[in-house]
N, C-alpha and C positions, 0 to 999 in steps of 0.2 A: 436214639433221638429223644433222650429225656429234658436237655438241656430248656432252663429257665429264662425269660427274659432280664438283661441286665439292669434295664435301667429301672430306677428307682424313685420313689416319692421324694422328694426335698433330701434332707438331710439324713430322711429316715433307711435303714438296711430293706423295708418295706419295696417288693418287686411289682412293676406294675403289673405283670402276668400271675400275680397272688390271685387266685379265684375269688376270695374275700373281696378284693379291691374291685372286682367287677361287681360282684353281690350289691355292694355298697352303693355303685353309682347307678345300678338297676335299680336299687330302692328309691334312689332319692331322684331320679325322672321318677319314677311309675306313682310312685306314694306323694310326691308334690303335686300334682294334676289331682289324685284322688282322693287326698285332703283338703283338696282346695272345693272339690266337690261338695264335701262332707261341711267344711267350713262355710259357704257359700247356700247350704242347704236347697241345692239345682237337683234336678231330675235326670236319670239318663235315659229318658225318656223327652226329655225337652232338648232344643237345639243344642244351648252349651254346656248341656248334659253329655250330650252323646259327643261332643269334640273335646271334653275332659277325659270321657273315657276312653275313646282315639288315641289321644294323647301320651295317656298313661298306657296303653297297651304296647305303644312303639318302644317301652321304655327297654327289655330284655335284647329286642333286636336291633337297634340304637347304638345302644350299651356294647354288644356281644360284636357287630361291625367296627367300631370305633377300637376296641381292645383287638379285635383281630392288626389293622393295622397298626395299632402303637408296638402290639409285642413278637408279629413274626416279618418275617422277609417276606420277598415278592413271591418263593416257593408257598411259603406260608397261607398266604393270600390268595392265591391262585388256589389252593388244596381246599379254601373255605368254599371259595363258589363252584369248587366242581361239584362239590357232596351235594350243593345244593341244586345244580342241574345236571351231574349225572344219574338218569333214569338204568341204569346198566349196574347201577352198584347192587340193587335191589334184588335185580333178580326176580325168576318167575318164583319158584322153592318161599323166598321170602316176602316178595309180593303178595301169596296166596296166605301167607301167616300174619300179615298187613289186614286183609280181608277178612280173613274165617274169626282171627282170636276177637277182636270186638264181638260178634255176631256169636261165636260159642260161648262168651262168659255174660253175657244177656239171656241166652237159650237157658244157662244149665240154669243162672241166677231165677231164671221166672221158672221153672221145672220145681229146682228147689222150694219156691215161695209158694207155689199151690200145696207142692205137699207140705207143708207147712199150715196151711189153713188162709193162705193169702191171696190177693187177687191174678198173682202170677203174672202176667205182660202184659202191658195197652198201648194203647196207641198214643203217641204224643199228643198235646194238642195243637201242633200245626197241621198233623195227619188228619185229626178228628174235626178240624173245620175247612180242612183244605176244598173238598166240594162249594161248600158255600164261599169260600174267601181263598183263593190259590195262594195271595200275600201271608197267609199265616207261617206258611212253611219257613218264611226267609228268616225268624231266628234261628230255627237249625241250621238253616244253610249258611249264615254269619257265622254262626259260632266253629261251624264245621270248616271254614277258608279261613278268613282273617285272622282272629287270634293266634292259632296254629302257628301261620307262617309268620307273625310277629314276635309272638315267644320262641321260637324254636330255635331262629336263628341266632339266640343268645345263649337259651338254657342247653340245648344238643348242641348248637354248634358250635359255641365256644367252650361254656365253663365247664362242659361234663371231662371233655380232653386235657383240660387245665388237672381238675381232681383227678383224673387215672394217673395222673404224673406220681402223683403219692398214695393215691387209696385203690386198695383194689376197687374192682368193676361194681361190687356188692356194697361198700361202703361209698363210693365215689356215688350210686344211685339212692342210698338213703339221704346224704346227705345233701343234696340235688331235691331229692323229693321234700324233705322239709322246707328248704329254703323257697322252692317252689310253691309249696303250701300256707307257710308265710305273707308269702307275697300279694295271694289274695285279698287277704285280712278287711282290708279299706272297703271292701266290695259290702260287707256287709253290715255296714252302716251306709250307703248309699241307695236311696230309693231308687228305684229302676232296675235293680238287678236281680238275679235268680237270687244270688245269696240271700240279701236284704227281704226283698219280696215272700220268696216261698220255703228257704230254709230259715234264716233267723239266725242271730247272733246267741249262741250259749246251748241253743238248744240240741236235742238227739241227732239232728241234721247234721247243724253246723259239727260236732265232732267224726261225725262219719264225712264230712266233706274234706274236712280237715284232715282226717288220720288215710283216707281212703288216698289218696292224692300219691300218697308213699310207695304204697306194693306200684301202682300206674309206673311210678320213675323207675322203677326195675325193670319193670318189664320193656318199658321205650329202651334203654338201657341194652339188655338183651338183644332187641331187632337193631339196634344201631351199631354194636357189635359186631354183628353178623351179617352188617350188612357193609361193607366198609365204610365204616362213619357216614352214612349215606344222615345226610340233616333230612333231606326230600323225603326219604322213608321214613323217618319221625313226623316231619310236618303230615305227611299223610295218615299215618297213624293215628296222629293225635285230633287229625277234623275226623276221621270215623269213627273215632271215640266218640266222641265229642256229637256227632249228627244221629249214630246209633241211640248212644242215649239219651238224646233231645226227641226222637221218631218213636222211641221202644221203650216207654217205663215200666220200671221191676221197681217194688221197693228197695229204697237207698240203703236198709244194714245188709239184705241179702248181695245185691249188686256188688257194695265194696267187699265184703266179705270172699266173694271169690275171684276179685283182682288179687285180694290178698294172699287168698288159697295157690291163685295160679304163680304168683312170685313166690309165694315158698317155692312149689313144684319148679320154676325154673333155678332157683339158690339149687334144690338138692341134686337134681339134672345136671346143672349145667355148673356148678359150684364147687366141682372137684378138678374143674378146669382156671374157665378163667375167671369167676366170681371171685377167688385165693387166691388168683396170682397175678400180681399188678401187673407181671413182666411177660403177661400171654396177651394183653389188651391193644391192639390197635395205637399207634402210638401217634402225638400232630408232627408235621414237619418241624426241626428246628426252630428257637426263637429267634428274636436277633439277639448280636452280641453288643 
């Protein structure tokens, strides 16, 4: 079940099922909304703030629906929304590696950082005003639902199956992880957001948010593997990432430091498998012809 879709861009040999070709029209939803922000010097903290940023978020899931049906059959399509509502794919075994690995590479990350000389774990601050204000919680809670299930269904549930077509599992996720990482970019020039706000463009942050983003696509990689292309076991993964460490901060070099740590450990693990061998990975149904 390798086979590509046929049809092509205009004149060009150019296949619409090229992962590039999705990359491109996710950039250009997500980044026209996000420049226009940036252009427009809006808040997303103000109303057409937060519908620019909306906006630009639907851009990966949009994108990733839209290409599912241009480039597979009715099998095809059918196979997109099961990943996304079959709960069976997951499993208890991987359910429970869904739950614990956010929660151990926070533990070891603040373990490590005291011994280090550091503040080692706190509390977020929705946690730490939640008494007086219960509303503060609800950007973990946003960040932990919505985004998740808008990106996922582009970045897992399309284009990662497009790259195993050619790259092993290991290269199909670094290259997935930059693109990924890229795509934030716009974020931090826009007032309102974490990036802008409390990391900064250029600074010691922004490159550990930037580089850290990488080992993460491994590892979703990994659980999505093994889970049968389960997209719902990413999207979940990815908001308990995501609320863990909006609830739980550890300084950001230690933190990314052992996602990275833990994606070596799954490369050398699991990497004599199917990290090297495109042709052990999970494969999508047929495109069309």
């Amino acid at each position: 079940m390798t086979e590509t879709a046929q049809l092509s861009i205009g004149n060009t040999a150019l296949a619409v099922g090229n992962p590039w070709v999705f990359f491109a029209v996710t950039f250009a939803i997500t980044w026209f909304f996000w420049l226009s922000a940036i252009a427009l010097g809006v808040s997303f903290t103000s109303a057409a703030g937060l519908v620019l940023l909306l906006a630009g978020l639907v851009g990966p899931g949009i994108a990733g629906i839209g290409f599912v049906y241009l480039v597979y059959d009715e099998r095809g399509r059918t196979d997109f929304w099961d990943r996304i509502k079959q709960v069976r794919r997951i499993g208890v075994r991987w359910g429970l590696v869904i739950l614990l690995v956010p929660l151990a590479v926070t533990i070891v990350a603040a373990v490590v950082d005291t011994l280090l000389g550091g503040p080692g774990a706190t509390w977020g601050e929705g946690v730490r005003e939640f008494d007086a204000n219960p509303l503060a919680i609800l950007p973990a809670l946003f960040f932990a639902t919505l985004p998740p299930l808008l990106e996922e269904l582009g970045w897992r549930g399309y284009a990662l199956d497009r790259l195993q077509l050619t790259w092993s599992a290991l290269g199909a996720s670094l290259i997935l992880g930059v693109v990924w990482s890229v795509w934030h970019l716009p974020l931090f020039f826009i007032d309102g957001t974490y990036q802008h706000d409390t990391v900064g463009f250029g600074t010691p942050g922004f490159w550990l948010f930037t580089i850290g983003i990488v080992p993460l696509s491994v590892a979703f990689t990994w659980v999505y593997n093994h889970t049968s292309r389960s997209t719902l076991g990413i999207i979940l993964l990815h908001g308990w990432v995501n609320f863990v460490s909006e609830t739980i901060e550890v300084t950001d070099a230690v933190y990314y430091l052992q996602w990275a740590l833990l994606a070596v450990l799954i490369t050398a693990i699991w990497g004599a498998k199917t990290l090297t061998k495109a042709e052990d990975v999970p494969r999508p149904p047929p495109a069309r012809r």
